[in-house]
N, C-alpha and C positions, 0 to 999 in steps of 0.2 A: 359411523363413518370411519374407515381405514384410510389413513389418509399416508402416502408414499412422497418422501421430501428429499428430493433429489438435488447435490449441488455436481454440477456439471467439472470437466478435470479442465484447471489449468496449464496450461501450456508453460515451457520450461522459460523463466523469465529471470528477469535481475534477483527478484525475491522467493525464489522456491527455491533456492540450496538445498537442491537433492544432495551433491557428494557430502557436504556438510552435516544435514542431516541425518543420513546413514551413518554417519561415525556416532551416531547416540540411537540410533535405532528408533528414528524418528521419520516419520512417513508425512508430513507435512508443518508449516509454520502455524496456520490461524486454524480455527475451527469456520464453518459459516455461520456466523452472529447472525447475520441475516433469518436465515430459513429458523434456529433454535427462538427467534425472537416471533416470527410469526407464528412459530408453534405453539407460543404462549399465548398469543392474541386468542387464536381459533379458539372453538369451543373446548374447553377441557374433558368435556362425554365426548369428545372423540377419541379415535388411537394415533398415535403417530409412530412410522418408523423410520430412521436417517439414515439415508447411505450419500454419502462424502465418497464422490466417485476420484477423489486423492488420495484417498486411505482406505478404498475399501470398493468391491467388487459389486457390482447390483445385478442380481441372481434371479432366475425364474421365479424363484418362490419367492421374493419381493414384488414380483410384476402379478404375480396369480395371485398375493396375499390384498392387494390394493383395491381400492374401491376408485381414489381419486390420487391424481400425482400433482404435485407442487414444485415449481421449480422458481429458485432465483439465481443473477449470471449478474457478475459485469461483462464488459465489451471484451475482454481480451478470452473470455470463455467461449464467446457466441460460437465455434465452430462444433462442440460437446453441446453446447445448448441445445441448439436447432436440432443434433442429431437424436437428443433425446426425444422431443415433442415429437419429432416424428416417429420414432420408437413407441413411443404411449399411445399415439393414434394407431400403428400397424396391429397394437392390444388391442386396442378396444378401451383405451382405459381416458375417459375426460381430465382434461391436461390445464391446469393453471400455471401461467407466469405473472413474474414480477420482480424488482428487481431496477437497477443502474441503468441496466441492457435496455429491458424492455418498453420501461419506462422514457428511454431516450430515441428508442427504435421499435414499436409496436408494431408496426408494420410488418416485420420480418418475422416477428414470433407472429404473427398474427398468418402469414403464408404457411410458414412451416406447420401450425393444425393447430395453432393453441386456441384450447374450446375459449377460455377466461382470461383476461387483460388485470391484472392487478396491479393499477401503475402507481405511482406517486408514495405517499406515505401509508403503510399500511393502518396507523391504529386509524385514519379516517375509510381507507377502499377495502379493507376487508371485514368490517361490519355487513358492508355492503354487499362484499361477495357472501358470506353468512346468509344473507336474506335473500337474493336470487338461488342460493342452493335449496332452503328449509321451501323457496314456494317454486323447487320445481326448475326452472329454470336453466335448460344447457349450453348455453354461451352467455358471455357478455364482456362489456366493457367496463372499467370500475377507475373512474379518477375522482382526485378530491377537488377540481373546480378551482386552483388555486389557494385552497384557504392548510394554514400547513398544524399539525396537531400538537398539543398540548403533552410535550413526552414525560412530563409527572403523571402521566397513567397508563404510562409503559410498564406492560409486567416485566419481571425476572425472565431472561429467557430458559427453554430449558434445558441448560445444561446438562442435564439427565440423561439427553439422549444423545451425548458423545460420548464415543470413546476416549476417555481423554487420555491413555497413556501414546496414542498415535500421533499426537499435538508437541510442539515446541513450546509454544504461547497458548494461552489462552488472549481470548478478548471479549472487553467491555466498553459502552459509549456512553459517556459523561453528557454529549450535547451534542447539536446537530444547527447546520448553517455557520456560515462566517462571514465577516461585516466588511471585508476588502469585496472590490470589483476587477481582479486580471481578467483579461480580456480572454484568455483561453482556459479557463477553469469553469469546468460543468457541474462544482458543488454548490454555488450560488443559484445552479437553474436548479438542483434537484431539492436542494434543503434551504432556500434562502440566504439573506441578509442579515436577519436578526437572528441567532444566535439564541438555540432553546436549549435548557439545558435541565438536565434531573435534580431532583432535592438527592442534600448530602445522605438523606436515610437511605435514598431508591439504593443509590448507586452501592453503598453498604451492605445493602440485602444483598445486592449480586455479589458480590466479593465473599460474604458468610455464607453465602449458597456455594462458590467456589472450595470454599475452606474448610466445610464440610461435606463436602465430594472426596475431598484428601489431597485436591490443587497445591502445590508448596514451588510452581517456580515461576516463569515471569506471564505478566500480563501486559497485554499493549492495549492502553485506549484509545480505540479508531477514531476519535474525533479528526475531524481533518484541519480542524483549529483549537485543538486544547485550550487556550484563553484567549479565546472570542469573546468571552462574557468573563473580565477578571474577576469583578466582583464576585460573580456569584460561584467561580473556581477557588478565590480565596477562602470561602465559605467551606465549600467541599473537604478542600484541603486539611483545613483547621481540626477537622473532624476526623480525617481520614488519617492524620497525626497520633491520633487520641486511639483510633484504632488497631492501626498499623503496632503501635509500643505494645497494645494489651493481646495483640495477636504472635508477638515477638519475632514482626516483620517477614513474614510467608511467603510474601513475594517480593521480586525486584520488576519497577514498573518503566513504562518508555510512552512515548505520544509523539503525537504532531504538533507542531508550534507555528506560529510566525515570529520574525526574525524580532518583534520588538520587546521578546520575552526578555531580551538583554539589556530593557531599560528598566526591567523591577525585579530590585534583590530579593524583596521581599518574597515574590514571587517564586524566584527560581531558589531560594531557601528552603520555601514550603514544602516546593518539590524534591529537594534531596532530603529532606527530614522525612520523609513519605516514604519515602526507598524508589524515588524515580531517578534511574541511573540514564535515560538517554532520550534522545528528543530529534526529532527528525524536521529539518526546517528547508521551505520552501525559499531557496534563493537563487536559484535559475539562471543566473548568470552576474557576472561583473561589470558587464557594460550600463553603464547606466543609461544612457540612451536608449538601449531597447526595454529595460524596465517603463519607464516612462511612458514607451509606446505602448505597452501593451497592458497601462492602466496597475501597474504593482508598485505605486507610491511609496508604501510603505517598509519598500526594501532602500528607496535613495535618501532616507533623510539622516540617517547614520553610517557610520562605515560599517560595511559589511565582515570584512576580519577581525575589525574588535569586535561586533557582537559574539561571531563564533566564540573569539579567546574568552568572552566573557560569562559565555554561559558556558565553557568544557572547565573553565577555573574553578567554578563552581560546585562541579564534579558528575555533569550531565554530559557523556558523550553525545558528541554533534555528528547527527548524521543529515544529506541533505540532496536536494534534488537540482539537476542542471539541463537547458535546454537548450539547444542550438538551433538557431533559423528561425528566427524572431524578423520583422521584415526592416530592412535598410540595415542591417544588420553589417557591421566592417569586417572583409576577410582578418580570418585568424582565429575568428573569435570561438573555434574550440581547442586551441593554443592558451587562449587568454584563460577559460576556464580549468583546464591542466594546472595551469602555472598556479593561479586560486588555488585550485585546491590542496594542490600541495604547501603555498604558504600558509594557507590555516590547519593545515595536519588533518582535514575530516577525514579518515578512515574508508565509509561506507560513502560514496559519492555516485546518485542514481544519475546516469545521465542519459538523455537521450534527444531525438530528433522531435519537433514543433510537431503535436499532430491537432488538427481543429477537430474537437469534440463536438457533438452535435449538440445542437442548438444553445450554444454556447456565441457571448457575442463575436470572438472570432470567426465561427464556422460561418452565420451569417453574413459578415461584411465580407468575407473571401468568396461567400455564393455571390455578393452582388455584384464581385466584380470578378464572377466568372475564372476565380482563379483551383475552386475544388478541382482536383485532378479524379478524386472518387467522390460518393456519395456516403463512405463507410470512413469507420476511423479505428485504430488501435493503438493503444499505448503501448506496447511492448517494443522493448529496447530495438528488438531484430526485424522492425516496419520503418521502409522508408517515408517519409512526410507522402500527408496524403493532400500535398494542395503544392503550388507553382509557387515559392518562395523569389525573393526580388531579388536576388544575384543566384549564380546557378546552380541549380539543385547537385551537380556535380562536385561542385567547388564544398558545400555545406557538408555533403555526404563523405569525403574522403577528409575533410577533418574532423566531424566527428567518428570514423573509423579510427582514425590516429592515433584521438584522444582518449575514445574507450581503450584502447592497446595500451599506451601510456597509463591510462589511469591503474589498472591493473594487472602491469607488469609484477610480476612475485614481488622482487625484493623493492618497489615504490610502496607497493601497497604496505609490506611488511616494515619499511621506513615510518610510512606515514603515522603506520596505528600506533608504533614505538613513540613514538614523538606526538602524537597524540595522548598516550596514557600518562606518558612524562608531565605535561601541566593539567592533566586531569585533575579536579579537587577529590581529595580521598573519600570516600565513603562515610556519613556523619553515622552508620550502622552495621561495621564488618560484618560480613554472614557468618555465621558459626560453622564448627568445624560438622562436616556433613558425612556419614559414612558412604567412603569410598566406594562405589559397585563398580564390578568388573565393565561394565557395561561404559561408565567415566572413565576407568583406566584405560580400556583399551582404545579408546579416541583418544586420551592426551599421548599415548603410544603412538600413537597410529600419526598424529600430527608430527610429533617430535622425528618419529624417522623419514613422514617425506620430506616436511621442511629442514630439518636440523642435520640430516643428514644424505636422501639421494639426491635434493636438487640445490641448482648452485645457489639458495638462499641459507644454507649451512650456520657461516660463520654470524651474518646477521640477526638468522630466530636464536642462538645462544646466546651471542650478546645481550641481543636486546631483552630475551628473557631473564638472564642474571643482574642485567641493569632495573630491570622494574622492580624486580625480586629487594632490590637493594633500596632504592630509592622511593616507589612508590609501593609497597608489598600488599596496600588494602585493597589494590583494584586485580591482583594478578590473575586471580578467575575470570572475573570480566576480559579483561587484556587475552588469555588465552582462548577465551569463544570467539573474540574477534578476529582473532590470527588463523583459527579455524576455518571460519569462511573464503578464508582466501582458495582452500580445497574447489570451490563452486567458482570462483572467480577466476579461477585459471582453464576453467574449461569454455565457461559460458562468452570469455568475448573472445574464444575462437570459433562461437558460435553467432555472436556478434556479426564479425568480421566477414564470414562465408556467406553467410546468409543475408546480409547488407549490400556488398560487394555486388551479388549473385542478382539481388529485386536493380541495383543501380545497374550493369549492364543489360538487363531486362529494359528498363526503359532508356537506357540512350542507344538501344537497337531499336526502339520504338521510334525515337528523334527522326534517325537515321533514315528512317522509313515514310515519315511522315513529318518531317521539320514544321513548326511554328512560324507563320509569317510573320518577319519583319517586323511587321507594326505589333504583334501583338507581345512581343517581345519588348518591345519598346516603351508600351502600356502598361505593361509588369513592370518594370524597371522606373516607369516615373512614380 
């Protein structure tokens, strides 16, 4: 069996830093862990070939080499998704999905021709698809019933079949599920509550599998709660300590966190003694009121800008996620998260409009009270809200306009990371000195002359760069790949902005046309 594993192209988002990118001859951030990881489930007497429609072109003699095609998407891919399945059906060639997407919307891959449903977790649905293909079988459905699988007999994925010098990062997943309930997060429907997580050998093998590929730079683990289970990440760690010294630290690492990483030192020591330089934490906003509503407890029982100071002191930069239009929500409030984020210096700050994820408890109680404006959802920064928020979607939209503009003005942005790196804690492992390629030089060129010298953030990138230089000199490579992004950040929220602006007078010509009665206005608003 030929089997053709297709990951469908993302669309230009907060996180794909194309300009960025290209300054190091880098044609995407992740690889798809997904699809590399179902490759290793499937039978190994099969063949597999990857084409990563990000990085790479998918060619007739890919589509003629195939017996069978594989695809997995999240939601902000589905419009590449769907055009592929229909692609593989206009072959001839039987088409399997699986996947965030699918798995949340099977319906839709199921219109567009997909022969096979691979939903839920794969090491339980595709045993199953294994056995509908060996007896024969050309369609089906394949869910695990609820019941969610034991990831200590997750293989290695196979990283073998990336190209990895077309990658920024690599990734790896430590665990799956997290033990919060927010009301608008669809990782608790897709991976649970309880919090599974691999033995410190699994997760080792894949880093030695990396290391001996010739992998030497960062890796991000997609967990979407890195210490969901501390226990048994302290364990990891400990291990991975022991490893990291006798590998003489190969990569520098990054995750997802929740914000109560900043109650255990221990914790977040292990982590910079590892070589994890950064952490991305879900805090959504400063109003504590709408935390509250929307079931994320455990962002109000400390403050939120000491945790930040407390885990970037430690010498993890904080990167972090914000949302605007949460309901009963008080004007301002993407003024209020501006202001945030610039007192706590985070650098990288996702922010974007409320969107209800399906079958998420959000998207539910928004259906029951009839407030979905669509039946679809996307998380990309440049959609506006897909549901009738309780003050008016006008008012929400042109401050978060404002806010993304502010947020990533040059010389804010380039303030912030400054003063960010400034109480950074130093590195407990400087990287060694690395031979220069032209390839490094001419990005930190290439940075140095738009920022330092055509645009009016000039006199700021020298400063602040001969002040880190001075002051904080363990982090100044770090510090300079940050500053680098800003490249991506000065285009995308004028991408933002137009395209934002552009979906809002879309619908208040709609209003216009078709105004909401009174009462139902009314009904939203109590």
């Amino acid at each position: 069996m030929r089997v053709l594993l297709i990951y469908p192209i993302f669309p230009q988002s907060f996180w794909s830093f194309e300009k960025a990118l290209q300054l190091v001859d880098r044609k995407a951030m992740l690889p798809p862990l997904g699809l590399i990881t179902v490759a290793a489930i499937l039978p190994q007497t099969w063949e597999f070939r990857l084409v990563d429609r990000n990085v790479a072109t998918l060619t007739d003699a890919d589509w003629d080499w195939a017996d069978l095609v594989i695809m997995s998407a999240m939601i902000v891919q589905k419009e590449d998704f769907l055009t592929q399945i229909r692609e593989a059906r206009r072959r001839g060639k039987p088409v399997a999905v699986g996947g965030p997407y699918a798995t949340a919307l099977p319906h839709e891959a199921e219109a567009a021709g997909a022969d096979y449903l691979i939903l839920d977790e794969g090491e339980i649905t595709l045993p199953m698809f294994v056995s509908a293909i060996e007896n024969g079988e050309s369609q089906g459905v394949f869910r695990s019933g609820g019941d969610r699988p034991d990831v200590t007999i997750t293989p290695i994925p196979r990283f073998d079949l990336l190209n990895l010098a077309v990658y920024d990062n690599m990734s790896v997943q430590f665990s799956r599920g997290c033990p919060f309930q927010c009301e608008f997060c669809d990782i608790i429907v897709l991976y649970g509550r309880k919090p599974r997580t691999k033995n410190p050998e699994q997760l080792l093998a894949e880093l030695e599998c990396l290391y001996q590929l010739g992998w030497r730079r960062s890796i991000f683990m997609v967990d979407d709660n890195f210490i969901g289970n501390k226990r048994n990440v302290k364990l990891f760690l400990k291990e991975l300590k022991v490893w990291m010294a006798e590998h003489e630290y190969p990569f520098h690492l990054s995750t997802e966190a929740s914000v109560d990483l900043a109650k255990d030192q221990e914790l977040m020591d292990l982590m910079v003694e590892c070589n994890f330089n950064g952490v991305f934490l879900g805090i959504e906003t400063p109003d504590e009121a709408s935390l509250t509503l929307t079931n994320k407890h455990q962002n109000t029982r400390d403050s939120l800008s000491e945790a930040v100071d407390a885990i970037a002191s430690t010498g993890l930069r904080v990167m972090a996620g914000f949302i605007i239009g949460f309901d009963n929500e008080a004007p301002g409030a993407g003024d209020r998260i501006v202001r945030f984020v610039e007192q706590t210096t985070i650098p990288i700050a996702i922010f974007s409009m409320l969107q209800a994820l399906p079958d998420t408890a959000l998207w539910h109680r928004l259906k029951k009270e009839g407030r979905l404006m669509e039946d679809v959802a996307n998380i990309n920064q440049t959609t506006l809200m897909n549901f009738m928020p309780t003050r008016p979607l006008e008012e929400v939209t042109r401050e978060y306009v404002r806010g993304f503009w502010q947020l990533y003005d040059p010389s804010n942005y380039l303030n912030r990371t400054y003063r960010h790196f400034l109480k950074l804690g130093a590195p407990r492992h400087p990287s060694k000195l690395r031979k220069v390629t032209w390839t490094v030089l001419r990005a930190f060129l290439t940075v140095c002359w738009r920022q330092g010298v055509v645009r009016e953030t000039r006199w700021l990138f020298w400063h602040h760069l001969f002040s880190i230089l001075k002051r904080n000199p363990g982090v100044v490579e770090h510090y300079l790949s940050v500053c680098a992004l800003n490249e991506h950040f000065l285009e995308y929220r004028q991408e933002v902005r137009s395209q934002i602006e552009a979906q809002l007078e879309e619908y208040l010509k709609k209003q216009r046309l078709h105004p909401a009665p009174d009462r139902e206005r009314d009904a939203i608003a109590s």
